[in-house]
N, C-alpha and C positions, 0 to 999 in steps of 0.2 A: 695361370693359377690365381686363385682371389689370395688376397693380401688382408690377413685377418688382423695384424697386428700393429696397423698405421696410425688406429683411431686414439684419441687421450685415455687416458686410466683414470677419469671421474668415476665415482659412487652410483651403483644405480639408482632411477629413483623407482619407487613402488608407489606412488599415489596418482595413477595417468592408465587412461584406458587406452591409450591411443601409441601403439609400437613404436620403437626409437628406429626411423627410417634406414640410417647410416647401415645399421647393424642387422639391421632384418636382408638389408639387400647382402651383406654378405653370406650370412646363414643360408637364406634362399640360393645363392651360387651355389652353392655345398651338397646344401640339402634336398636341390630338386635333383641331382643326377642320384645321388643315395634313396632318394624316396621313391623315384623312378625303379630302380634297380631294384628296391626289396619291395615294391608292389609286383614287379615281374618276377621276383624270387618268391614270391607269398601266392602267385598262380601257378608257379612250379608244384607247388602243396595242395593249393584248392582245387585244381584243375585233378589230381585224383578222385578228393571229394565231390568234384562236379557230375566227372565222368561217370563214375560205378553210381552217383544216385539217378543216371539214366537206366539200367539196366531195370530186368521185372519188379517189382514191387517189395517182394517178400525180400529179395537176393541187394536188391539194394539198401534195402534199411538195416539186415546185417551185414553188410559191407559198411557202412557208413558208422556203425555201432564198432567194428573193428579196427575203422580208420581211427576212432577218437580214443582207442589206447595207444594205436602203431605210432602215430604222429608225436605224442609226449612221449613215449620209450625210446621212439629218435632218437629225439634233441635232449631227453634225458641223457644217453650217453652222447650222443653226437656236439649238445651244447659245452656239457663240461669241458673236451678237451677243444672246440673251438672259441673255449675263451680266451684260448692263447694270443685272440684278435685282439682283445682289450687293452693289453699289457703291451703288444706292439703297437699298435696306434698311436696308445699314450705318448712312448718312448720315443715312435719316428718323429711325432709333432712336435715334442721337444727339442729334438737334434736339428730338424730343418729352420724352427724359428732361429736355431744358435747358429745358422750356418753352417751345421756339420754335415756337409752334405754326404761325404763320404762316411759319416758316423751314420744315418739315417740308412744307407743302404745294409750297411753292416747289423743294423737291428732286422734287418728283413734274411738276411743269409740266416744267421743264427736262429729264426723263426722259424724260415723253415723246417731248419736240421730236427727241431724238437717238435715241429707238424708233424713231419713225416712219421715219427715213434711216434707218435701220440695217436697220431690218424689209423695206424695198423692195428697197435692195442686197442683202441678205439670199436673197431670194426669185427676185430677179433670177440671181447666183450656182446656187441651187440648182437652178435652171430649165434652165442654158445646160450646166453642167456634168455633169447626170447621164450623160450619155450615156457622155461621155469617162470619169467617175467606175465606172459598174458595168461597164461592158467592159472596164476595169484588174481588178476585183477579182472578178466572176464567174469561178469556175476551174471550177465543178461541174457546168454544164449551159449550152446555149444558153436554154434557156426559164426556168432563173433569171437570166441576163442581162435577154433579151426584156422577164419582166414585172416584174423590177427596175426599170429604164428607167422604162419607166408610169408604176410606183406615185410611186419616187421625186419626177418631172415635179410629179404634182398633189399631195402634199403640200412640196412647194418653193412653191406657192401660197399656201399658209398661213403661213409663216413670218414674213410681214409681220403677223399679225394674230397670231401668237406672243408675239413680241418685245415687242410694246406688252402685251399681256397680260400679261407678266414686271413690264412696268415700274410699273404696277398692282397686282399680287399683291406685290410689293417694298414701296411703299408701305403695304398694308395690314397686310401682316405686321410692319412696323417700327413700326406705333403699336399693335400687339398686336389687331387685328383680324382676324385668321387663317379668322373663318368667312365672308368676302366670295369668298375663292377655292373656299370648301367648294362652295357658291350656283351659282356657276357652272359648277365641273366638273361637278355632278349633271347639269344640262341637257347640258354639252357630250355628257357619255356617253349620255342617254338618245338624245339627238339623234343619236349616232353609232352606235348601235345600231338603229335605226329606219333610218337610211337606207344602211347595211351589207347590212339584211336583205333592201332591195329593190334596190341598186344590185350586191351582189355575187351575188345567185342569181337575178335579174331578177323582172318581176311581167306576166305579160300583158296581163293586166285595162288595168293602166295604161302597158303600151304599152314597158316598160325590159327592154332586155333584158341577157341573163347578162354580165355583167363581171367578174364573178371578182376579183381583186385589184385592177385597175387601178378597180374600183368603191369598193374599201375603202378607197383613197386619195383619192379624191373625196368621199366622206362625211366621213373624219377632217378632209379640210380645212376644208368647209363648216362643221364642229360647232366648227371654231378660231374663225372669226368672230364666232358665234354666244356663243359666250363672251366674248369682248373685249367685244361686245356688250353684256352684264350686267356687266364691269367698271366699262365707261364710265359705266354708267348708276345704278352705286352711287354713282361718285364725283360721283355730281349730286344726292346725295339732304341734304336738310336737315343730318344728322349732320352731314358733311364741311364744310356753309360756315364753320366760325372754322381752317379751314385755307387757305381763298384761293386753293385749288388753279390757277386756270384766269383771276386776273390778268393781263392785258397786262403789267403791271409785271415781274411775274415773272422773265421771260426775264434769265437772269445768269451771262457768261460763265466765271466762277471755277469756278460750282455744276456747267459742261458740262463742264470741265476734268477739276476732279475725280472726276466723275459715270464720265467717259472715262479715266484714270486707274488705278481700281479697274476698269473693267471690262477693258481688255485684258488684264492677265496673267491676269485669271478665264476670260476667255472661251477665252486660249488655253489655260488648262490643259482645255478643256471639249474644243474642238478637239483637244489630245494627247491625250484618254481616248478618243473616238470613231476619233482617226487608229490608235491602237492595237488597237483592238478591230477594226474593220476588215480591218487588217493580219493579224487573230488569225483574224479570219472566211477572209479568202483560203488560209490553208492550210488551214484546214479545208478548201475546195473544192477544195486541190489534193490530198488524201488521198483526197475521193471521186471525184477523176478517174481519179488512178493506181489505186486498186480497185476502179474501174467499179460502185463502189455508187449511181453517179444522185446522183439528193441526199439520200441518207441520212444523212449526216453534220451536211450545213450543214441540217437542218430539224432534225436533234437539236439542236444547236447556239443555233439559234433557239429551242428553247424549254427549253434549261436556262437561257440568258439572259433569258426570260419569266419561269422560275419562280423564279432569283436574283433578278430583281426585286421579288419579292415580300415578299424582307426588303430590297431597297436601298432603294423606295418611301419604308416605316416608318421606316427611318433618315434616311433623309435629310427627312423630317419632326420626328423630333428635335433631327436637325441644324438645321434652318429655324430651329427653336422656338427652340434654344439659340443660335443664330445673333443672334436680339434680343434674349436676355437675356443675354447678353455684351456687344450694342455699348450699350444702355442699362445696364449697369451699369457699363461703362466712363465713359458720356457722366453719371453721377449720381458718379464720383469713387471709384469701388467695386471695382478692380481685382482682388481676394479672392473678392469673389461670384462676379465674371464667371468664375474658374475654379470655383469650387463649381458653377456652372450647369456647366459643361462635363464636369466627371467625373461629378457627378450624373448626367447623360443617358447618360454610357457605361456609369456604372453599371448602371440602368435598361433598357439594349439590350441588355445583354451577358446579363439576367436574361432579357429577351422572346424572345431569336433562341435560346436551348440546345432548347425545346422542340418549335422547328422544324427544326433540326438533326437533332434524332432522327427524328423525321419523315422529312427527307431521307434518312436514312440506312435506315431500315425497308423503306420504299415508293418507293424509289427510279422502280421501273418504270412502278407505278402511277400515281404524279403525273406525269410525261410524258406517257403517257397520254392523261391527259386534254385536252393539245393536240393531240395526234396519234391519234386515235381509230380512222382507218382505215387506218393504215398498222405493223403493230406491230414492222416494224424498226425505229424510231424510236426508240420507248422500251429496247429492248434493246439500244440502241448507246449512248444515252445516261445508262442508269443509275450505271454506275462514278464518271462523272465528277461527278454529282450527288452521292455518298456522299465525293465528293473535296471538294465546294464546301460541306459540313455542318460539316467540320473547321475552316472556314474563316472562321465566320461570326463568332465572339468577334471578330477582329481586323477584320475587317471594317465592327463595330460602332466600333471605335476607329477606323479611320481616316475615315472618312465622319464621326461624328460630330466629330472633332477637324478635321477639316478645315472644317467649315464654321464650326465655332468661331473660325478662325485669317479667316475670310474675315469674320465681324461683325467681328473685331480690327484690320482693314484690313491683315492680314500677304496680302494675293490672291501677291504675286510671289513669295514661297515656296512656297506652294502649288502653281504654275506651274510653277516648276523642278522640286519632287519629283517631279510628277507626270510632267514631260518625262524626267528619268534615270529612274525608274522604267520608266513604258510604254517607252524607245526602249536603256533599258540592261537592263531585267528581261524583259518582260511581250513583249517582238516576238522578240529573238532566241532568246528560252529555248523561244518557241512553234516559230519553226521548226526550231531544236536538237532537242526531242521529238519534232515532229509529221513533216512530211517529208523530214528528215535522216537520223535515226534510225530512221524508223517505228516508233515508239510509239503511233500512230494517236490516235484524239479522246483519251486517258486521258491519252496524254505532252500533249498540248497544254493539255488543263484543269490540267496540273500545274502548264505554266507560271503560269495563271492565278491559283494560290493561293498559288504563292511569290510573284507583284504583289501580291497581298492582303498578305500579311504584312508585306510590305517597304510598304505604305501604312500600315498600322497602327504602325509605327515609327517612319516619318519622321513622321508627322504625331502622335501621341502624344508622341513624343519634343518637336517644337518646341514642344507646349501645355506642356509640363513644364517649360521655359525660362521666362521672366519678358519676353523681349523684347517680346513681340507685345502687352504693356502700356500701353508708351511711343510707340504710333503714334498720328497727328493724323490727324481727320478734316474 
């Protein structure tokens, strides 16, 4: 396990381009099994998106138009209750820097007890609601309704086996274990790829036939199991017994309290980013109603938010990383590192995402593209906005990474609130001031999107630069 909390407690400094060695190589420890892991958990996702934009032309662009609600109505409900990860992270990273090792196991029992409730309700929620959910927000077509509906339905299934899965990768990630989630995302993706390829284009041989999307939603959920699966079954393996994880004794209601605690203003800031983005999705699908472009817009849309993904993944795999070596150099009395971890990693991002910026910016069309392969209005609507999201990506790196810095700190109800004025003061109404107010079409609305980015990189750089989020108890 890397040893975060060896290094002296000097002051960072901010006037050096040049990353502080020591501390990168630990983060890096951390953070290449975590960044590993949620780029293979982030193909668990795109790999739907990939698949259904092979199918015909017409059938895959409203698939794709229905993927970019099903995906935020997810993790809308899926996110909120596995923020419960937050709150145990935090917690273990503290108990293990203290040596409590058998206190650190005992934040993982009690995690689970309230996954498990939380994962049912969870699931139950995203099952009864979708209906009422994508027939509010479908504006672009009825068959991105239709097979919104579906997909949403059976990945609301998995969400129980989500949540407990969070509350496991939480644990592991707080004693600096980071490649138990690497382990299992590989299976989840191979697994979801495998039964993508026959559940969404069907197989005669063996009798399945063509499901399309509502197929990719069925496989994505099956591979969630499948995974929890390999959680459970790490935390049973010799390593973990001078942790105690899984004592009757255990059970301790301060540990639920607080557990609960840290996780609701996490989870609702989780809930305000999906509720916004959402909101951000709906006009997009009112722009291609009113210009009768089908769903050219909301399938652009889906996959400039795929290929964004692709640097928010890697950050927020920093962020994870930095995430414990903040609450463990908090929890060893080292208030000074815990920010040296923290600008180190922005440092760090801000150097990794320029040369995919460029990238965006070159090949704009190209890279779209590549999810939308048989449809090439796709990419040609959505290029501008792509070279808009490159400009974007330095602050981006700040706010994501500071923010989850502020969440190892146990600052979660700041976070909560920026993120609520933000999405519901910046990022909803500036979307439809550009997009169908004005008609400034997809370009005025990804505007919106990067003046929220900037203003997250603020608020949340700005509070790490404060001293407060020092003095919190965990």
């Amino acid at each position: 396990m890397v040893n975060l909390t060896e290094l002296d407690d000097s002051p960072p400094r901010f006037m050096k381009l040049v990353p502080e060695l020591p501390l990168v190589r630990k983060v890096m420890g951390l953070a290449s099994f975590v960044m590993l892991a949620m780029m293979t958990q982030y193909f668990v996702n795109a790999a739907d998106n990939l698949m259904v934009g092979r199918l015909p032309a017409e059938e895959a662009t409203a698939s794709q138009a229905a993927l970019g609600l099903g995906m935020p109505l997810y993790w809308a409900v899926g996110g909120f209750f596995s923020a419960i990860g937050y709150g145990t992270q935090a917690m273990t990273a503290r108990r293990y820097a203290e040596g409590e090792t058998k206190r650190a196991g005992q934040v993982l029992y009690n995690a689970v007890l309230v996954a498990i409730l939380c994962g049912l309700l969870g699931s139950a929620i995203g099952w009864f609601s979708a209906e009422t959910a994508v027939s509010y927000l479908a504006k672009a077509s009825e068959e991105q309704k239709q097979l919104g509906i579906r997909y949403v339905q059976w990945r609301a299934l998995g969400i129980a086996a989500m949540v407990v899965t969070f509350a496991f990768k939480a644990f592991f990630d707080g004693i600096g274990r980071t490649q138990v989630h690497l382990y299992a995302a590989i299976v989840m993706n191979l697994t979801n790829i495998g039964l993508n390829y026959l559940l969404i284009y069907g197989n005669e041989t063996l009798g399945i036939p063509v499901l399309g999307l509502e197929g990719a939603g069925i496989a994505s959920m099956l591979a969630t199991y499948i995974g929890l699966a390999i959680m459970i079954g790490s935390s049973l393996t010799p390593r973990y017994k001078p942790f105690a994880v899984f004592r009757l004794g255990n059970r301790d209601g301060a540990v639920v309290r607080n557990i609960a605690r840290l996780m609701l203003p996490s989870g609702s800031a989780s809930l305000i980013l999906m509720a916004g983005f959402l909101l951000f999705f709906k006009f997009v699908g009112q722009i291609d109603a009113a210009e009768g472009t089908g769903n050219t817009y909301s399938a652009a849309t889906k996959a400039l938010m795929d290929t964004g993904a692709l640097c928010f993944m890697p950050l927020l795999a920093f962020g994870t990383a930095t995430s414990t070596a903040v609450s463990q150099s908090l929890g060893a009395g080292k208030p000074n590192l815990a920010a040296r971890y923290c600008w180190e990693s922005v440092r760090l991002g801000i150097w990794a995402v320029l040369p995919i910026g460029v990238a965006f910016w070159c090949w704009p069309e190209q890279i779209i593209a590549l999810w939308s392969p048989n449809d090439p209005a796709v990419p040609i609507a959505a290029a501008p906005s792509l070279q808009l999201i490159a400009t974007s990506l330095p602050m981006m790196v700040v706010g994501m990474v500071c923010a989850q810095a502020l969440y190892g700190a146990g600052a979660n109800t700041y976070v909560m609130i920026a993120e609520g004025l933000l999405h519901f003061g910046v990022l909803v109404p500036l979307a439809w001031l550009f997009g169908p107010y004005l008609g400034l079409g997809l370009t005025g609305i990804w505007s919106a999107a990067v003046i929220y980015v900037y203003g997250l990189g603020f608020a949340m750089g700005g509070k790490f630069l404060g001293k407060g989020w020092r003095k919190i108890e965990l």
